[in-house]
N, C-alpha and C positions, 0 to 999 in steps of 0.2 A: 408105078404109081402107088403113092402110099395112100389107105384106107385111113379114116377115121369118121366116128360114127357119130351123128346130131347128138347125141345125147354124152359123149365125150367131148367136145367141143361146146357144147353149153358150160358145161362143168369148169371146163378151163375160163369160160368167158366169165361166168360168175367166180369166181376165185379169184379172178385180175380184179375185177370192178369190186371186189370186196377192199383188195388190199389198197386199190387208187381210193376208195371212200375213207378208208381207215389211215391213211396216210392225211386225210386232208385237214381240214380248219372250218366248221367244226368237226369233229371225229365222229364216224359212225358207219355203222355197218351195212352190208350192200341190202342184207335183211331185213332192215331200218327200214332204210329207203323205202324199200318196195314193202313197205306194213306202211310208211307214215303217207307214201305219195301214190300209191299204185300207180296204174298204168298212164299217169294223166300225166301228159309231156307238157302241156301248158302250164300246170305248176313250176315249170322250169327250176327246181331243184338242185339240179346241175348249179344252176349260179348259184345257190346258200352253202355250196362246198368248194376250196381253195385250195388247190397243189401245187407246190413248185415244181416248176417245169423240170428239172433234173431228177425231181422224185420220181415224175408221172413216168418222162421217159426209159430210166430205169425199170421200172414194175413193168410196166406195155413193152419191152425190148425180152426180158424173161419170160412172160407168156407167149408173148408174138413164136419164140422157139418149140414152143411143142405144139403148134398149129401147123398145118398143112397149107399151102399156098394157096387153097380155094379159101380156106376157114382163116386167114389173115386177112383178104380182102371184106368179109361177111363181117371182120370184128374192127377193122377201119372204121364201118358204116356206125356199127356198136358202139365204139368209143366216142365217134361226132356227135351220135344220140345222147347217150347217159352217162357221159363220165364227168369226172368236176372239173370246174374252172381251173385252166393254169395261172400261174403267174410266175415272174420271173424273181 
């Protein structure tokens, strides 16, 4: 069983959610985000940002590899929550 620690796994999950933000329409950082929305999920923020689905899946298939199969599941939940809108 491979280790990885909450706080290596956060790291990784902001990184992804940085570059899915920075990827999107409008462009902005995951930093942004969470300065201009905080924790307030009813802002629904997520829809004010737009990725093509071939972008998203690419970025989420490169981090999904350095996660650990407990911490891919944990970042499934992550990405339904706060990643931006796809579209085709």
């Amino acid at each position: 069983m491979v280790y990885m620690s909450d706080k290596k796994a956060l790291k990784i999950f902001e990184a992804c959610m940085n570059e899915l933000y920075l990827a999107s329409i409008p462009s902005i950082s995951w930093a942004e985000v969470r300065e201009k929305y905080g924790d307030d999920e009813r802002s629904e923020f997520y829809m004010k940002h737009v990725i093509k689905s071939v972008d998203y899946d690419m970025i989420v298939s490169r981090y999904n590899k350095l996660l650990t199969s407990y911490y891919r599941r944990q970042f499934a939940w992550y990405l339904l929550d706060y990643a931006p809108t796809c579209e085709d």
